[in-house]
N, C-alpha and C positions, 0 to 999 in steps of 0.2 A: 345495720349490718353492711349496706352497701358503703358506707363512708371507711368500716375498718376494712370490705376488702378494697379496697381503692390506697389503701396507703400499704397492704400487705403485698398487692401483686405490683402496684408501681416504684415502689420504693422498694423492693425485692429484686425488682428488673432494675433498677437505675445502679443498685449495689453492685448488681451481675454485669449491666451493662461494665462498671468502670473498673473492674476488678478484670474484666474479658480483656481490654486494653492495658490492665498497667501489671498484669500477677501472670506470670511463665505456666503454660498447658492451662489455663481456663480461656478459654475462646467462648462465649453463651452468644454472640451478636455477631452479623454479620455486618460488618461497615461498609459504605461507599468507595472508599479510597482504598489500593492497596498500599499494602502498611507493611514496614520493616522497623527492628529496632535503631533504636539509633547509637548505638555500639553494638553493631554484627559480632556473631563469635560462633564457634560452632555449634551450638546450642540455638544454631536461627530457626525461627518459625517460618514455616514454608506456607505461601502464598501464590494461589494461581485463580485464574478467573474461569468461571464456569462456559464449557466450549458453548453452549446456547443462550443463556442467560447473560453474560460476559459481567455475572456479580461475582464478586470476592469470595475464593471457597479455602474455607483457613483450615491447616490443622495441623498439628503439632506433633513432636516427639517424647518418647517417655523421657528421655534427658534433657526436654526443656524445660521438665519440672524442676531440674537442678537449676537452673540458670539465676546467677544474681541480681538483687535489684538493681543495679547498674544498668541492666542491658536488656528493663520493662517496659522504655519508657517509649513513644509510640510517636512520630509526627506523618503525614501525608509525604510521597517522593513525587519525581518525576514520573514514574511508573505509570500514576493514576491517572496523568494530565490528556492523553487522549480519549484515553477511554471513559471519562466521567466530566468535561467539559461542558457545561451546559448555560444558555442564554439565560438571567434572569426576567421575569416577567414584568412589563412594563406597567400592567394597572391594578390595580387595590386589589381587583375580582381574581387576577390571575392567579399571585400572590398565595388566595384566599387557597387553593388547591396544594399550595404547599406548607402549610401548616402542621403544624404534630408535636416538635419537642415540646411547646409550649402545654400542650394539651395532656403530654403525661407529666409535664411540672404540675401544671394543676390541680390533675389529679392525685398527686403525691402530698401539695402542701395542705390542703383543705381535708384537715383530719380529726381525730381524739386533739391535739393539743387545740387547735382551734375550737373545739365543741366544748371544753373543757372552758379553756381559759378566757376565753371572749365572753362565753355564756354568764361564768362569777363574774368577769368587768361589771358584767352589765347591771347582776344583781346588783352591786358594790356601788356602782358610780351611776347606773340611771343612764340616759341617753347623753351625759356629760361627753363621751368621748369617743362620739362617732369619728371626729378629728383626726384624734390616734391613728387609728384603724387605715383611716385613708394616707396619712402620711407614713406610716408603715408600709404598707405598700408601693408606695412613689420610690420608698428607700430599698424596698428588696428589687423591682425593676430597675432603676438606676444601675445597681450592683449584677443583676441578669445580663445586662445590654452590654456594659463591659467585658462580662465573661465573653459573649455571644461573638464581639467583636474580632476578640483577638483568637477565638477559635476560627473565625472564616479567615481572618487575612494570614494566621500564620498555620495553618493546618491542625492545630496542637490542641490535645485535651488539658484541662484543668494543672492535673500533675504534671503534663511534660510539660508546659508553662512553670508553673513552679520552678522547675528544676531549672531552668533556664535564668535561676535568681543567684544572685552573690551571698554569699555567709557560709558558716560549718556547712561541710557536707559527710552523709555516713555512709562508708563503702560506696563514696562516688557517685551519688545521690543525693540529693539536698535536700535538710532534717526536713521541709516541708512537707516533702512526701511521704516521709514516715509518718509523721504523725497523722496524716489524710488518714492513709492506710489505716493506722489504728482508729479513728476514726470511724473507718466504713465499718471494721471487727464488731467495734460496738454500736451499730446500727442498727448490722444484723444478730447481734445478741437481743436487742431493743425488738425488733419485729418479729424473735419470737412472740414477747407478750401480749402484741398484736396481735398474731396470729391465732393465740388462746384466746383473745378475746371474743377474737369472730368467730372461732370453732363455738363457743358458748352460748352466742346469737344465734348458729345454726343450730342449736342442739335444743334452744327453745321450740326454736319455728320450726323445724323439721326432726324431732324426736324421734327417727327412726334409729339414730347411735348416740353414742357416748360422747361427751366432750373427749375423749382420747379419738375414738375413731373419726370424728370430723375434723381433729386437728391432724388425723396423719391424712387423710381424704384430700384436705385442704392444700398440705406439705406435697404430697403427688403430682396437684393439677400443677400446683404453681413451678414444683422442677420439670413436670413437663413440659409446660412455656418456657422457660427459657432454656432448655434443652435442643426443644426446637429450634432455637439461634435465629429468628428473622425479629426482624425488628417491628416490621408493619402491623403483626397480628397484636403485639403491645400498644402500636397508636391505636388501634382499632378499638380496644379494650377499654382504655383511658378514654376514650372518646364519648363511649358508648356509658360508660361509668360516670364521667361527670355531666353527660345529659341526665343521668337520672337522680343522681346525689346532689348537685348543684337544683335541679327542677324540684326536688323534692323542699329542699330546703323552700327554696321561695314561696314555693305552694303552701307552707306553714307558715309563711308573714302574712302571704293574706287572707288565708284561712280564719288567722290571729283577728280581724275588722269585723269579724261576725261574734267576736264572744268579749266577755267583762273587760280583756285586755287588750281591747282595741286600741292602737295610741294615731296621733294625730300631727299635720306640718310643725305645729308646737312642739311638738316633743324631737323632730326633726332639727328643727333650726336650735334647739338648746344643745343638740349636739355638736354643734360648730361656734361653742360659746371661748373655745379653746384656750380652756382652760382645766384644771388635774381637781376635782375636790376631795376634799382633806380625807385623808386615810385610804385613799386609793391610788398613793401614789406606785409600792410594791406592785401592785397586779398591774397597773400600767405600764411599768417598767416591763415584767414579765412579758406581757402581752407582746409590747414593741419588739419583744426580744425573739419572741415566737414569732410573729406574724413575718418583723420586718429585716431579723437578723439571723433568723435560722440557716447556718451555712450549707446545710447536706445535700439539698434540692438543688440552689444556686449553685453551686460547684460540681453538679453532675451537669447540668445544662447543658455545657458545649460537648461531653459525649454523644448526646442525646441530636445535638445541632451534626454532627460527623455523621452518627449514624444515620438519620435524615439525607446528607449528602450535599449539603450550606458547604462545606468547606472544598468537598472534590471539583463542585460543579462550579467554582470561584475558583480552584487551580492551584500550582503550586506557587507562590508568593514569586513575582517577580517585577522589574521593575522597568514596567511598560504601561503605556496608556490603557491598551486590553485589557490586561489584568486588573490595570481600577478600576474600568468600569463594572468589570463581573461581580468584584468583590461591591464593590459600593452596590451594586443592583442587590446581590442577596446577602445584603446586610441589613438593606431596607429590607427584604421578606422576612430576614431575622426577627427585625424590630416590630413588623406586624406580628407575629408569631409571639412573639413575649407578650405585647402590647393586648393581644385578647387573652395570653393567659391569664395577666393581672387583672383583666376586667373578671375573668370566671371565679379566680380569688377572691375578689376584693368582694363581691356582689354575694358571692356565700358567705364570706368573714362577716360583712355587715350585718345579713339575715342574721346569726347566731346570735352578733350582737345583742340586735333587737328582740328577738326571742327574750333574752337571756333580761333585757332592759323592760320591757314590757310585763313580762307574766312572775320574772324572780324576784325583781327591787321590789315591788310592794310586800311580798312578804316579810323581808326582816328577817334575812335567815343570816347564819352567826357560823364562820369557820366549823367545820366538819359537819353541819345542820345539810 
């Protein structure tokens, strides 16, 4: 249960999060930076900073629900540059305090498709393709680190990047972010079933309602977190969720050294024989595709790095010695920040693996078995 809510409330909140920035009268997040479109019209969303807090207090008009995708699209101004300016920290430990988007990446990738499909690899291939798994990973960080980048040094989320690309554009917008958009639609069509799932899990373990009344139980808490618009009580969440779904899982590798399917360095080092054996090439394919290509998490990233405050507290892009060093300081914090997400991934993706290598491959179990 704790794995499906970890992809229901993270990935619920990362949809919310990028839909707050890029879709007219949904604000669910509070960001660091204040933020204006970047084609003003009258239809602007008003922005002022809290007289004691001096955070960002957004709120909108009923006729910004009209406003065109043209005029969704969100970068950091000059605005923000005083008042969110901040030193980054010079050592590994400091760093370590700023930490977060990576921790609800984490929490969002390590899900049902992972438990799923790493688990058949394993039946299927044996420890063949611990390989995979890890180069899969290298691939989806690689791909984080870029996003990461160019959200600190140019202020801009995912889609307002985009749109800053050459080709067709629709009503003045570039198809790329259309399709995002559709994209997130069917995400969060996708995390209903999620949602059912875990309502279902709760309805075992705690039989006091229905799977209908746990799934509307369930649908309350989660619009009321991001109702609430703060962003921290969602690291908090993630945090505290993949200390327990990530500890769990591992707790069941070694658990696994005390019963018939104990496996051993042997079965370790056959995993880096890197090599695909015969009839498992599809599910490897999959898998790479899940683990180490799956777009939805990666391309929320640098909302997640904004809302954190990686890009305010780096400045509005300009082109001075200052400004490189802030950015190059919290790009390195960036980089740690991904750099332990991929380890909280990569270290549960393997567990399933093994799981999945150790206790299923011997069986001999056959598509739909």
């Amino acid at each position: 249960m704790v794995g499906i809510a970890v992809n229901v409330v993270c990935s619920s909140a990362q949809a919310a999060a990028t839909l707050s920035k890029h879709t007219p009268g949904i604000f669910l997040f509070r960001p660091k930076p204040v933020l204006q479109t970047t084609q003003p019209s009258i239809f602007s969303h008003l922005s002022t900073l809290h007289p004691d807090t001096h955070e960002p207090k957004l709120t909108t008009t009923l006729s910004s629900i009209l406003c065109p995708l043209s005029s969704i699209l969100y970068t950091m101004t000059s605005q923000s540059k005083k008042a969110t300016l901040r030193e980054p920290p010079k050592s590994i430990w400091g760093s370590l305090r700023f930490l977060g988007p990576g921790l609800i990446l984490s929490a969002a990738i390590v899900g049902s498709g992972e438990l799923i499909a790493t688990t058949t690899m394993g039946a299927k291939a044996g420890f063949s393709l611990i390989w995979l798994i890890l180069f899969a990973c290298l691939t989806k960080i690689a791909v984080q680190l870029e996003y990461g980048k160019h959200c600190i040094t140019h202020g801009k989320t995912t889609f307002a990047a985009w749109d800053m690309g050459g080709g067709p554009r629709i009503f003045g917008t570039h198809w790329t972010v259309h399709v995002g958009l559709l994209y997130m639609i069917a995400v969060l069509v996708g995390l209903g079933v999620v949602l059912g799932g875990c309502a279902q899990v709760a309805m075992y373990a705690w039989p006091v309602m229905g799977i209908w009344g746990w799934s509307l139980a369930l649908m309350v808490l989660l619009g009321l977190m991001v109702f609430h618009g703060e962003y921290k009580p969602i690291e908090i969440i993630a945090a505290l969720l993949n200390v327990v779904f990530v500890g769990a899982i591992i707790f069941c590798v070694f658990a696994l050294q005390t019963t018939p399917y104990a496996f051993g360095w042997g079965d370790i080092a056959e995993g880096f024989s890197f090599r695909i054996p015969s009839g498992t090439l599809a599910i490897a394919l999959g898998v790479f595709g899940i683990v180490g290509l799956s777009p939805g998490e990666i391309f929320i990233y640098p909302s997640w790095c904004l809302e954190k405050g990686y890009g305010a507290y780096a400045g509005v892009r300009e082109d001075t010695d200052e400004w490189a060093r802030r950015a190059k300081g919290w790009i390195r914090v960036m980089t740690i920040d991904a750099l332990f997400s991929m380890l909280v991934y990569l270290f549960a993706t393997i567990a399933f693996y093994i799981l999945g290598a150790s206790i299923l491959a011997s069986r001999e179990l056959r598509d739909g078995n």
